[in-house]
DRENRO-517814 format. One record per residue: x negated, z negated, y of N, C-alpha, C in turn; residue in three letters; residue number from 1. Coordinates in steps of 0.1 Angstrom, whole numbers, always signed. Layout:
// residues N
PT   n_X   n_Z   n_Y  ca_X  ca_Z  ca_Y   c_X   c_Z   c_Y code pos
PT     X     Z     Y     X     Z     Y     X     Z     Y  ALA NUM
...
***
This chain:
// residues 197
PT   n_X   n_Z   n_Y  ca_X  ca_Z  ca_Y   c_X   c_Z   c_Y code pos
PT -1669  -776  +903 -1662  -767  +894 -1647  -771  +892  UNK   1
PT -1643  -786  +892 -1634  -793  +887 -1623  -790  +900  UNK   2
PT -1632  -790  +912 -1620  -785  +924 -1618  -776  +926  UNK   3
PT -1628  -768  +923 -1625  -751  +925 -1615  -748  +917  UNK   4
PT -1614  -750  +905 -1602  -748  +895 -1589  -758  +898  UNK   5
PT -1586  -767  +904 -1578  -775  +910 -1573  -764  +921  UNK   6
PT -1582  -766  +927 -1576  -756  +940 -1571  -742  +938  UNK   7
PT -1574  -735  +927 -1573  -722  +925 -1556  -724  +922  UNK   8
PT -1556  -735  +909 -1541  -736  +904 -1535  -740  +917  UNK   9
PT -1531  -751  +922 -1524  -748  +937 -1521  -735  +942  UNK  10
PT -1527  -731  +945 -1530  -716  +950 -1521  -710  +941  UNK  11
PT -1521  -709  +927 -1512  -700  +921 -1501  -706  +919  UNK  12
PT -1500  -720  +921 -1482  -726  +917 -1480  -726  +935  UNK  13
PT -1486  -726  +946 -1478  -719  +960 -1471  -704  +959  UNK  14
PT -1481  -698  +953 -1474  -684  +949 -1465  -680  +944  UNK  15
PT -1465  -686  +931 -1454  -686  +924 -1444  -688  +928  UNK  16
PT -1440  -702  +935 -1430  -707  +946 -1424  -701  +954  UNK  17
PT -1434  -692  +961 -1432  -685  +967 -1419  -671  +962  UNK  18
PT -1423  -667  +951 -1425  -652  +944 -1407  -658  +937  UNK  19
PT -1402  -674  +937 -1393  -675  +929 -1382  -675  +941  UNK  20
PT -1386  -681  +953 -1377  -683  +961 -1373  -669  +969  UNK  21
PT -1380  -662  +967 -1382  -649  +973 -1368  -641  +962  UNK  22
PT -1369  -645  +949 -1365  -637  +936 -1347  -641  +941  UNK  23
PT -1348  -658  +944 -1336  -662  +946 -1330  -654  +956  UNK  24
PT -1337  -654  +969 -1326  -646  +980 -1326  -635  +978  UNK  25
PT -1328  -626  +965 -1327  -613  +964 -1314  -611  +955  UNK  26
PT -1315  -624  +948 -1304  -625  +935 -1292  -627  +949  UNK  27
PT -1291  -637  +956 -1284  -642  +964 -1276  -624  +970  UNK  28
PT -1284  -614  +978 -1283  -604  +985 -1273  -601  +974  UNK  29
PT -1277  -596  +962 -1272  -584  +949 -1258  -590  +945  UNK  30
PT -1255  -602  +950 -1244  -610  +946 -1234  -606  +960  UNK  31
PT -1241  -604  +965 -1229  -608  +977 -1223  -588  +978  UNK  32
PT -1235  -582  +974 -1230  -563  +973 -1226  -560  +968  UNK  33
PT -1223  -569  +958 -1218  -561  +939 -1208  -571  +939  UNK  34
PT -1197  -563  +947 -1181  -566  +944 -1173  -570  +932  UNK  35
PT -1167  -577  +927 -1161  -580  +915 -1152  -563  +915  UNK  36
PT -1158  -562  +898 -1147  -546  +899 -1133  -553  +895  UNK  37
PT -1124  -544  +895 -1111  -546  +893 -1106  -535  +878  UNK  38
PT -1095  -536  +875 -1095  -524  +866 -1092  -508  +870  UNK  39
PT -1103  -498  +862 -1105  -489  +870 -1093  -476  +867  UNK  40
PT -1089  -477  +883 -1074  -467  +883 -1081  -452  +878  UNK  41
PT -1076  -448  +871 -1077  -431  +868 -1068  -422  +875  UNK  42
PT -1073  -412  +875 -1063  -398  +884 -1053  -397  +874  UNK  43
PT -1039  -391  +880 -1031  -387  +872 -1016  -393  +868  UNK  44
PT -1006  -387  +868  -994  -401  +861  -993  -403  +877  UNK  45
PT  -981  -415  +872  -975  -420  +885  -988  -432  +892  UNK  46
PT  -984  -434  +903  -997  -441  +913  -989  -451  +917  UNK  47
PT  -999  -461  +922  -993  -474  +923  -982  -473  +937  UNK  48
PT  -971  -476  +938  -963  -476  +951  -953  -466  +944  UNK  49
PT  -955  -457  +934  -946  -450  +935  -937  -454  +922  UNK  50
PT  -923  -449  +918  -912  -457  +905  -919  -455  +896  UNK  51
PT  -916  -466  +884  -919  -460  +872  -908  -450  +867  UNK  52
PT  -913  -440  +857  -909  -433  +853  -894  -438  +843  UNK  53
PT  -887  -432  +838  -874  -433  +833  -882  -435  +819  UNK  54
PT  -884  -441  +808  -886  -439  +797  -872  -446  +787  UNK  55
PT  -868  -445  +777  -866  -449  +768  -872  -446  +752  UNK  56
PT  -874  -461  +744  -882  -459  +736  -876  -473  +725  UNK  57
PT  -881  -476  +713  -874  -482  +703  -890  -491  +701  UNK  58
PT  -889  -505  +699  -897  -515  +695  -896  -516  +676  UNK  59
PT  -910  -518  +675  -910  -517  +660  -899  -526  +652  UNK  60
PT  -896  -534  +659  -885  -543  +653  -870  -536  +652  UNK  61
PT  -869  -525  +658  -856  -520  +665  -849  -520  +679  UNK  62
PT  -851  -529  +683  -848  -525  +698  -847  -519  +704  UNK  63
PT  -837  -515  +713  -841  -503  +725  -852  -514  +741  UNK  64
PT  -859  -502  +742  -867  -503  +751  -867  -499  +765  UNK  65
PT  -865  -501  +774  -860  -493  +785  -870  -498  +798  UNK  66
PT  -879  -483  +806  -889  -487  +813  -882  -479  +823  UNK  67
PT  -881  -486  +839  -879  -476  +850  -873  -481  +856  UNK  68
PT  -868  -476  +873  -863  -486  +881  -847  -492  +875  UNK  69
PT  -839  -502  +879  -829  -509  +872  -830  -511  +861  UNK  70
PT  -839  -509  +852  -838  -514  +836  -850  -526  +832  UNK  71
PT  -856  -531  +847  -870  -541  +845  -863  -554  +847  UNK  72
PT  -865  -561  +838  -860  -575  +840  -866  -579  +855  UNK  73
PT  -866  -592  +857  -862  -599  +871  -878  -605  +875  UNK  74
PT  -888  -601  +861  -905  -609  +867  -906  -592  +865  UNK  75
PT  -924  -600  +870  -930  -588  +870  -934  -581  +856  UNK  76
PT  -937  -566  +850  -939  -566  +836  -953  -557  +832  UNK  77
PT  -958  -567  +830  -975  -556  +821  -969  -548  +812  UNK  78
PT  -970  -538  +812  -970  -527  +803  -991  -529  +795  UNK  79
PT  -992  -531  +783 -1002  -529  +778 -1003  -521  +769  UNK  80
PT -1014  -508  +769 -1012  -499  +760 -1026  -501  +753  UNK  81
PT -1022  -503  +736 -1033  -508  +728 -1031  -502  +714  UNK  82
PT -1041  -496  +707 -1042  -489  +695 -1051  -502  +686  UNK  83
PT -1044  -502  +673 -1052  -509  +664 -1069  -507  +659  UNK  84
PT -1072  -487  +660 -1083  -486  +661 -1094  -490  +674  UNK  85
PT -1085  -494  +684 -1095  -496  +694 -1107  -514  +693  UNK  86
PT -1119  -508  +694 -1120  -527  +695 -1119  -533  +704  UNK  87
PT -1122  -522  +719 -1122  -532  +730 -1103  -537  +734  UNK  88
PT -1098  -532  +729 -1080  -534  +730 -1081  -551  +717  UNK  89
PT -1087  -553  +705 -1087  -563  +701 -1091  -576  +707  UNK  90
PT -1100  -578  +720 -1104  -584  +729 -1094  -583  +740  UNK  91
PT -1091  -576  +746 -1081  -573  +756 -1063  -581  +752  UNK  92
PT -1065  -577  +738 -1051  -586  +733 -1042  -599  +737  UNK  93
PT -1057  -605  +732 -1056  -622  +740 -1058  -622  +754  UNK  94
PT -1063  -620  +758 -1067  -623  +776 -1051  -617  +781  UNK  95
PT -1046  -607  +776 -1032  -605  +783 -1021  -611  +779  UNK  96
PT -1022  -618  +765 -1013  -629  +764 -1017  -638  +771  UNK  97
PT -1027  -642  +774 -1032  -654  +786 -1030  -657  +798  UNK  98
PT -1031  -638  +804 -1026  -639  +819 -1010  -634  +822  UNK  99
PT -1006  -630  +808  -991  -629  +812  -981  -646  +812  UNK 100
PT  -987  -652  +806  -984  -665  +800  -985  -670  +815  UNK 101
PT  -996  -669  +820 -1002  -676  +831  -993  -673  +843  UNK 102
PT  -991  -661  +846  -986  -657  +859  -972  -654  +859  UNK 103
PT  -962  -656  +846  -948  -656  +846  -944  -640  +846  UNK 104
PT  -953  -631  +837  -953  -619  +836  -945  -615  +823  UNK 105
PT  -939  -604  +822  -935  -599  +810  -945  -594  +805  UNK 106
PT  -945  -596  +790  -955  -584  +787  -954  -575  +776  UNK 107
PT  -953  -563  +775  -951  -553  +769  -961  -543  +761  UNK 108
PT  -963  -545  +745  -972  -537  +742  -968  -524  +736  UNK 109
PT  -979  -513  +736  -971  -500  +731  -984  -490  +729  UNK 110
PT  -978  -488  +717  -988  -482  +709  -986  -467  +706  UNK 111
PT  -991  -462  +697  -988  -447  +697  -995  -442  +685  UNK 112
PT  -992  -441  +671  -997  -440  +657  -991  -444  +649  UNK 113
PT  -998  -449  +637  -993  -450  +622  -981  -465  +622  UNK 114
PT  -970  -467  +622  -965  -473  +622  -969  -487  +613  UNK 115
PT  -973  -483  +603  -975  -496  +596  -992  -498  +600  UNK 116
PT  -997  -492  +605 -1012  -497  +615 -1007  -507  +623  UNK 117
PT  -996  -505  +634  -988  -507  +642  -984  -524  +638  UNK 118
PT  -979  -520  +628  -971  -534  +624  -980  -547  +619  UNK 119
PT  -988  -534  +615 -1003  -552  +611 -1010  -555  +623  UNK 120
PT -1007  -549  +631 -1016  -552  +642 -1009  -559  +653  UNK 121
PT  -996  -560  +644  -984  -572  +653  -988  -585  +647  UNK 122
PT  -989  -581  +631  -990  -593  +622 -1001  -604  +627  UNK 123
PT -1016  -593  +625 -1027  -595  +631 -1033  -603  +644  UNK 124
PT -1025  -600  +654 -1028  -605  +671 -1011  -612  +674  UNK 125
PT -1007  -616  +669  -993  -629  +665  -986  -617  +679  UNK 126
PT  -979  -608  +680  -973  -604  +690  -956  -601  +685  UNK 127
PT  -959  -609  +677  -942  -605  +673  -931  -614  +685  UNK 128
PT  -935  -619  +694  -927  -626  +701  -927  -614  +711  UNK 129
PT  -932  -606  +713  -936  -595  +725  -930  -583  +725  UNK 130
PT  -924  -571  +730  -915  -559  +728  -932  -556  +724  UNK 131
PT  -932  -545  +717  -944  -536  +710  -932  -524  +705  UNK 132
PT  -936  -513  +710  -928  -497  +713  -940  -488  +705  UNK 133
PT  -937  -483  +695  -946  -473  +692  -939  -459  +693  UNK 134
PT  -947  -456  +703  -937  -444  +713  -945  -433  +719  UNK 135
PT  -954  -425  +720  -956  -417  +725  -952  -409  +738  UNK 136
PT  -941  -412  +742  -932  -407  +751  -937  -419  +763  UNK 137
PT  -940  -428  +759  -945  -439  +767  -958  -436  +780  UNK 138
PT  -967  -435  +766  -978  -432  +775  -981  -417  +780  UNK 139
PT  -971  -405  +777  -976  -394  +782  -966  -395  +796  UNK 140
PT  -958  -405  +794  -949  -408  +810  -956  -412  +819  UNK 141
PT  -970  -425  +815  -977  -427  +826  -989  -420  +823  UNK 142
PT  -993  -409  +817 -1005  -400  +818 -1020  -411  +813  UNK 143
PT -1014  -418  +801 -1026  -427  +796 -1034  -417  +787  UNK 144
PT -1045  -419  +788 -1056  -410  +780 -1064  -421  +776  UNK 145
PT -1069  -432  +776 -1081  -439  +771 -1075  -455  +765  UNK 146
PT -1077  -459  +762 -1075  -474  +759 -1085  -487  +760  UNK 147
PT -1079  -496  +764 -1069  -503  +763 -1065  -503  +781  UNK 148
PT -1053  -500  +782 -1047  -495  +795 -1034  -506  +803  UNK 149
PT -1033  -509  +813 -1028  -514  +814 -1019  -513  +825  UNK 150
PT -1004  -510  +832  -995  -509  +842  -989  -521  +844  UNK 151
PT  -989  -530  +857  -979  -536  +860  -967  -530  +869  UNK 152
PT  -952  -534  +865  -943  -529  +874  -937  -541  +879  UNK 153
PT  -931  -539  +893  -923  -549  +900  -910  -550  +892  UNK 154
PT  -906  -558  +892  -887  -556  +889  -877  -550  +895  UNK 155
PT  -880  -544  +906  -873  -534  +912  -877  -517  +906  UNK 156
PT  -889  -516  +895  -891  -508  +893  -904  -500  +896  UNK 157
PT  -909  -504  +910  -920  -499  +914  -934  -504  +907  UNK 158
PT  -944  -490  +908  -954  -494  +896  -966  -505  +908  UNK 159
PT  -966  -515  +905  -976  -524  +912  -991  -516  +917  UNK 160
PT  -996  -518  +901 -1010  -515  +898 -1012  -514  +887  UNK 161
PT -1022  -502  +880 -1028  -501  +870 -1039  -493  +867  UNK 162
PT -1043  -497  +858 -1057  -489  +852 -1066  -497  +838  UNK 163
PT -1076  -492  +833 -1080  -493  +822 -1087  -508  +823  UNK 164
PT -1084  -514  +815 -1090  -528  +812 -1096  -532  +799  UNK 165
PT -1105  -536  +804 -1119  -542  +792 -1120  -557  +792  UNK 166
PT -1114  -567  +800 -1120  -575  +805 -1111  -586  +808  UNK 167
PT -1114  -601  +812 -1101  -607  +820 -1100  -603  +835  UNK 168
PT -1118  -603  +840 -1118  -596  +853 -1107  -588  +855  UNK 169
PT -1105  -576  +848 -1100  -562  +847 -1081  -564  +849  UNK 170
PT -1077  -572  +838 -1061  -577  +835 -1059  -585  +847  UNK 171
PT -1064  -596  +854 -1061  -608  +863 -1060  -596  +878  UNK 172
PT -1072  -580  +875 -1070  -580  +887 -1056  -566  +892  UNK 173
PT -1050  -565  +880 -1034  -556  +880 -1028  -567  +888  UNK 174
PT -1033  -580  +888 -1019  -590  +891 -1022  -597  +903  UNK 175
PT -1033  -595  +907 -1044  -599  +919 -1041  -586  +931  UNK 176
PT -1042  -573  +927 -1039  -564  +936 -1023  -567  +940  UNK 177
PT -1014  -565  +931 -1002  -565  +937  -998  -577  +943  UNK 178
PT -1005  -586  +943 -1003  -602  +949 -1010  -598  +965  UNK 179
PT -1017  -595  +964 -1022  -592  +978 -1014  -578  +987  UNK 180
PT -1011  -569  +977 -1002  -560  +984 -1012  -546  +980  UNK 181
PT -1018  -548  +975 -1027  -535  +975 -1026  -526  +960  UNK 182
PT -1031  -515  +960 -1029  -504  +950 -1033  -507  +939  UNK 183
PT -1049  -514  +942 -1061  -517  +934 -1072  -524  +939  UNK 184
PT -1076  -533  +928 -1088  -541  +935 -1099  -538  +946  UNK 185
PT -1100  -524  +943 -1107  -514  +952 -1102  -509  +965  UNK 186
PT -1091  -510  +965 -1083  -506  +974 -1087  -520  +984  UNK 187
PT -1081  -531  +978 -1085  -543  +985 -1095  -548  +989  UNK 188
PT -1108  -545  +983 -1124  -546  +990 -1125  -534 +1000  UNK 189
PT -1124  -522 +1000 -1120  -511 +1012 -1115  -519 +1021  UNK 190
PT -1106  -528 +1026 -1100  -530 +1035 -1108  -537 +1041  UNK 191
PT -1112  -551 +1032 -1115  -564 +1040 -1134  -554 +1043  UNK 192
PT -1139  -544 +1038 -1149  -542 +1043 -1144  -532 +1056  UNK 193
PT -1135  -527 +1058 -1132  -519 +1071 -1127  -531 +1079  UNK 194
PT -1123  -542 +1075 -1120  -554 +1087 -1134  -558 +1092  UNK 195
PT -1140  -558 +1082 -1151  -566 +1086 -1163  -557 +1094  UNK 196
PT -1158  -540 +1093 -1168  -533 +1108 -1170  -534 +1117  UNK 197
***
């Protein structure tokens, strides 16, 4: 009886073994097909490759603000469009002070509402070192509908890449597409998978 039940367990911890390593090269498969997303470009507004639009607009501080070809400083510049009611824009805050910090980017916040919302939510997420434009004229220039949104522009004025970000994935990959030359992260897995036909 003592071996039959010996033997039986063997039998079920071979299986098992079996059933885990099997589990692994399935994990292994789902990894290699499920592309890192990038952040997701929306229809509409200007497209990547083409100028940004002419804006002028005033920073809560007072400033004049000036978005478009000849008026972009000499790096590259995140435009980040972020409302105080949003939560997923209070997570997105930091990660774009992180990767603009990181990658020698300007970075530009711009909001669109209650001014003194506006102002605590500079107080709030320490952005007072940062242009913040509460301007409306901003985001119906680049056709933003959702938040938290993000544009990068070259310094010559051309719009790199952009689209909606949730994420650091999302922010790192505005700065990842234009580094490679491409529209969008998407744009850039399309390719290397048509290389690779």
């Amino acid at each position: 009886m003592l071996i039959a039940s010996t033997f039986l367990l063997w039998i079920v911890v071979a299986l098992l073994t079996i059933a885990v390593l099997a589990l692994a090269r399935q994990i292994g498969v789902l990894h290699e097909r499920i592309a890192p997303m990038g952040a997701l470009v929306t229809g509409g507004g200007p497209a990547a490759g083409d100028l940004a639009p002419h804006v002028h607009a005033t920073t809560i501080d007072g400033r004049p603000l000036a978005i478009g070809p000849g008026q972009m400083g000499p790096r590259r510049t995140l435009l980040m469009f972020v409302a105080p009611s949003c939560p997923v824009c209070r997570k997105v805050i930091p990660i774009a002070k992180g990767v603009a910090s990181a990658e020698g980017i300007d970075l530009v916040f711009i909001g669109d509402g209650d001014a003194a919302e506006q102002a605590a939510m500079v107080d709030r997420y320490k952005l007072s070192g940062y242009p913040f434009a509460n301007s409306p004229a901003v985001g119906l220039a680049f056709h933003v509908g959702k938040l938290p949104y993000g544009v990068l522009i070259r310094s010559d004025g051309v719009i790199a890449a952009k689209g909606l970000v949730s994420s650091r994935e999302h922010v790192e990959s505005l700065v990842n597409a234009d580094d490679k030359g491409f529209a969008s992260a998407q744009a850039y897995l399309r390719s290397v998978d048509t290389a690779a036909a």
